[in-house]
C-alpha positions in Angstrom: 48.7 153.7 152.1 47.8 149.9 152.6 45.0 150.3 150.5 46.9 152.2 147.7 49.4 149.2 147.6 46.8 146.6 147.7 45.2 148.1 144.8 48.6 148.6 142.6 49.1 144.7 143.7 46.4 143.4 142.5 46.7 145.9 138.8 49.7 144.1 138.2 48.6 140.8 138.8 45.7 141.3 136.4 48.3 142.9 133.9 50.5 139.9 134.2 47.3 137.2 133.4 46.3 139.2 130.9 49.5 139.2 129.3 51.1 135.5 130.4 47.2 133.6 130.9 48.3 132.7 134.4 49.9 135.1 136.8 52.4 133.4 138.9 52.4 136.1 141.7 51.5 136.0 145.4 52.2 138.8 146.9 50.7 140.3 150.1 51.4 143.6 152.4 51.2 143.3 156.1 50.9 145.7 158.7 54.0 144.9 161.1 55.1 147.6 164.1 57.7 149.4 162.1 55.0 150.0 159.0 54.4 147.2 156.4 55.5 144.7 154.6 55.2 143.6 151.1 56.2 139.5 151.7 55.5 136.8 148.8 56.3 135.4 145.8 56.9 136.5 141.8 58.1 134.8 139.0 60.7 137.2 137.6 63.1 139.9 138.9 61.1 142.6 136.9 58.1 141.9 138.5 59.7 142.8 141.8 61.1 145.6 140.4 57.6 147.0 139.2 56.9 146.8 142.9 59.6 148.6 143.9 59.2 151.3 141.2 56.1 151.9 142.6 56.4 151.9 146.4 59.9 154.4 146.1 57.2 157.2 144.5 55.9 158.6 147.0 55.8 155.5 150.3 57.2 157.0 154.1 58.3 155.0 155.6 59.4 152.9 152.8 58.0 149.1 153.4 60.1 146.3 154.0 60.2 144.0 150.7 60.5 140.5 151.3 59.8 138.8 147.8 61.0 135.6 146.3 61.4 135.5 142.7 60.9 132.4 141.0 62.9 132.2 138.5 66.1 133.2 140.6 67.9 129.6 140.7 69.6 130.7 143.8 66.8 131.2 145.5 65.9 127.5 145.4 62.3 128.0 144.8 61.4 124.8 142.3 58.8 122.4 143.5 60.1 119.8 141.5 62.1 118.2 138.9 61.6 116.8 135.2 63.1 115.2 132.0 61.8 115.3 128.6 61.2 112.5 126.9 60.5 113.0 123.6 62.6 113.8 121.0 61.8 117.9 120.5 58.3 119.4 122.5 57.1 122.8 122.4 57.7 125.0 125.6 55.2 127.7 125.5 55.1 131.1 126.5 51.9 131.5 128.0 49.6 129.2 130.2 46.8 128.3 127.3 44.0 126.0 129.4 44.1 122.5 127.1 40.4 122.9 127.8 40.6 125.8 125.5 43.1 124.5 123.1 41.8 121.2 122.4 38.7 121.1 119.7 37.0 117.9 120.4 39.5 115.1 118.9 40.8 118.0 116.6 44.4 118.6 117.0 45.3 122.1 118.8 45.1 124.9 116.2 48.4 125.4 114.7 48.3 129.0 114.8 47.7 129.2 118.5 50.7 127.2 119.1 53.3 129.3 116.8 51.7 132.2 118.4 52.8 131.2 121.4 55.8 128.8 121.3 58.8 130.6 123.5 61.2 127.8 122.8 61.6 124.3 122.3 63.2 121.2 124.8 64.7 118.4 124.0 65.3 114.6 124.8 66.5 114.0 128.2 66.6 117.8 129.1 66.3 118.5 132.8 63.6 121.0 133.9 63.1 122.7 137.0 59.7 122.7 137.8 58.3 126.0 139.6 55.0 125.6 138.9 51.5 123.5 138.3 48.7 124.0 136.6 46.0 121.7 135.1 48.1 119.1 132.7 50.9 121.5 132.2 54.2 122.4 133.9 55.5 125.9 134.0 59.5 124.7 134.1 62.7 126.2 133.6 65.9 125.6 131.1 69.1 125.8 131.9 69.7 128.6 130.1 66.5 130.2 132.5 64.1 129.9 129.5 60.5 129.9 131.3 57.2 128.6 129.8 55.0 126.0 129.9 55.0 122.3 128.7 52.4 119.5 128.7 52.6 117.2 131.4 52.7 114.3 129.3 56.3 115.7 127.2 58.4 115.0 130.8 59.0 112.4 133.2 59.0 113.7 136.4 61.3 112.9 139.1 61.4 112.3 142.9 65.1 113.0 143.3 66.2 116.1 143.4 68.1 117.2 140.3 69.5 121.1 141.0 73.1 119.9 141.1 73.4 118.7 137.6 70.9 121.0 136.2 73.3 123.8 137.7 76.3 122.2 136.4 74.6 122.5 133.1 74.4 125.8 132.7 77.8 127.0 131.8 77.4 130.1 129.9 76.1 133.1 130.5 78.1 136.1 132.8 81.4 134.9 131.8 84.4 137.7 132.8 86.4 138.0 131.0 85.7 137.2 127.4 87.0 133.1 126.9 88.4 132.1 124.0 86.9 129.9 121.6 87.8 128.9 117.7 84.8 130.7 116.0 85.4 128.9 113.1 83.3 126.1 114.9 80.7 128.3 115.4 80.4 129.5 112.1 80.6 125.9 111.2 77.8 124.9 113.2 75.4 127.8 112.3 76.4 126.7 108.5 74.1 123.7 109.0 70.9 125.4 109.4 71.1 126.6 106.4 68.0 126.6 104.4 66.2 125.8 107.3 62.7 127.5 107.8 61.6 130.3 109.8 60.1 129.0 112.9 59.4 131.4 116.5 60.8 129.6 118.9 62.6 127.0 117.1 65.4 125.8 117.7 65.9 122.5 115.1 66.8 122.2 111.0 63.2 121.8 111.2 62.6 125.6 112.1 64.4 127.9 113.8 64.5 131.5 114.8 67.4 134.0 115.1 68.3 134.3 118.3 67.7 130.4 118.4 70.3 130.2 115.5 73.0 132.1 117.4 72.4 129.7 120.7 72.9 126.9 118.9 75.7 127.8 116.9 77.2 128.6 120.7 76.1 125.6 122.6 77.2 123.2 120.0 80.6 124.4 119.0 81.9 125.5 122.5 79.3 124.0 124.8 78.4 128.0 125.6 75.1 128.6 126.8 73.6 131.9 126.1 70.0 132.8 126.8 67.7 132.0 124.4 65.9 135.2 123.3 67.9 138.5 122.0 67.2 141.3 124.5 68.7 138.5 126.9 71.8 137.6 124.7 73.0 141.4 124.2 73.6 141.7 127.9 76.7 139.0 127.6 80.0 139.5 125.8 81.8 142.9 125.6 80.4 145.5 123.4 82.2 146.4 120.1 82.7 149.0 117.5 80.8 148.1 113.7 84.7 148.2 112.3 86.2 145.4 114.8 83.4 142.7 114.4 84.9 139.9 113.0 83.6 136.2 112.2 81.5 134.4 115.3 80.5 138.0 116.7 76.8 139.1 117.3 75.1 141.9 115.4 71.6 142.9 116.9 69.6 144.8 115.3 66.1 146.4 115.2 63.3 146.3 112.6 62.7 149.9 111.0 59.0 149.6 110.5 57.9 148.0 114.2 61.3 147.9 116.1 61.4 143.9 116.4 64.2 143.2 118.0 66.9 140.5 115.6 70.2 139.0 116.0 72.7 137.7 113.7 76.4 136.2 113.9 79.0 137.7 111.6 80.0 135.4 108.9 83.1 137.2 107.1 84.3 140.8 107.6 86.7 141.0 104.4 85.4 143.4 101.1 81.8 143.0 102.6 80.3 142.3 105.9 78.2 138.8 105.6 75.9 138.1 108.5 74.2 134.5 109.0 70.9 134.5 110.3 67.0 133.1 110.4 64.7 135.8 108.9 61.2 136.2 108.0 62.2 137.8 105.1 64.5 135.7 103.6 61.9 132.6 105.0 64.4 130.9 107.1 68.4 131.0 107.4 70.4 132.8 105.4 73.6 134.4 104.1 73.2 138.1 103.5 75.4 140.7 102.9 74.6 143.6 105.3 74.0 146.3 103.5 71.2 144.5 102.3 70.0 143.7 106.1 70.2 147.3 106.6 67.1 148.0 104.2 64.5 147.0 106.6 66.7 147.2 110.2 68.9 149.6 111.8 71.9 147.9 113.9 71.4 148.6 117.7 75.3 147.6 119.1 77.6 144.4 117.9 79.3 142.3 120.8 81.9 139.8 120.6 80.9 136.9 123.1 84.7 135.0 122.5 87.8 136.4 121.8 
């Protein structure tokens, strides 16, 4: 059974290298008097839930889990603090060796980096450091965005910085529904229009959708969702098609490769308009939705403010 679980532990951490370039996960099992005992450390919840998937199949006694994860803010796992200090920096989504990246005094290939840009960080942005590597620093937003950044983007600090990172991070889990004036929203997502199509953006100088929605949020009402889609339809209340009204999310999913996409609802009156950043329409747009619903199919619509 040890042997079966050693072997499953070390599929997944070639999996998650494969997938991520560097596979924050330590994870160990132990023979202890009562059985064993998986004990370590993961970067996200789902990775210890793979774990568990796979010990609860057929394991008797079931082993003791002891696993940190990462990522879990509560868990008070961060080895460090930073600031970013220039003005907008790339975080990116996979560890990328600069050894590998960098073609003599070439700048890095701009195709690697859109391929693998997760999100962007600002000026003065705290980070919560969890991990090091080479020049780069796998950190954490406040609104728990992970990826990687160049050492050289931050500043990093000796003092601890968990209280006002924490105090940051206002958004996300909210019960009930707050209220907000969604006209500011709309207001604020009104000046990206035009802006480009960019993954991972989150600037007039490129921007995605479900970067366009958290932005739209975070400026008007100071509310922090998370920054990619699958994460942003787990907040608010879900609603029916025929009670969306301006400021609401639509999320929808691409009818030829089910990509996942978000918009906000612009005006619900003769037609529905939805505001969003599309490939499609190369950047951010007004459409009406009937027109959306040519290449996607709407998954579920949720009002995040009443």
């Amino acid at each position: 059974m040890m042997d079966n679980l050693e072997i499953k532990l070390s599929q997944l951490k070639k999996e998650y290298q494969k997938k991520y370039g560097l596979a924050v996960f330590d994870v160990e099992v132990k023979k202890i008097k009562k059985g064993l005992i998986i004990k370590g450390s993961v970067l996200t919840e789902n990775q210890r839930e793979e774990i568990l998937d796979f010990i609860e199949t057929g394991f008797k006694p079931v082993p003791t889990v002891k696993i940190k994860i990462l990522s879990d803010p509560k868990q008070r796992n961060e080895i460090g603090w930073a600031v970013a200090k220039n003005k907008t920096a790339d975080l990116k989504s996979r560890f990328v060796s600069n050894k590998i990246l960098e073609t003599g005094f070439k700048p890095v290939p701009t195709k690697i980096l859109k391929r693998i840009k997760a999100s962007e960080i600002f000026k003065n942005e705290i980070l919560r450091i969890l991990c090091k590597k080479e020049d780069q620093l796998l950190v954490q937003q406040r609104d728990w965005t992970i990826g990687w950044v160049d050492r050289k983007e931050v500043i990093v600090k000796k003092n601890n910085l968990y209280q006002e990172w924490k105090g940051a991070f206002v958004g996300t889990g909210f019960k009930p529904i707050p209220t907000g004036d969604k006209n500011k929203i709309i207001k604020e997502a009104e000046k990206y229009l035009g802006a480009p199509y960019l993954l991972g953006g989150k600037t007039k100088n490129g921007i995605d959708c479900s970067g366009l929605v958290q932005m739209a949020y975070q400026n008007s009402l100071g509310i922090i969702l998370p920054r990619h889609s699958r994460d942003q339809r787990k907040f608010g209340r879900k609603i029916k098609l025929a009670d969306i009204a301006a400021g609401d999310l639509v999320f929808f999913e691409k009818l030829k490769n089910k990509t996942s996409h978000v918009g906000l609802v612009y005006k619900n009156k003769s037609e529905i308009l939805i505001i969003h950043s599309c490939r499609d329409i190369k950047g951010v747009g007004i459409q009406e939705l009937k027109e959306i619903l040519k290449r996607y199919k709407i998954v579920e619509a949720r009002k995040v403010v009443r």
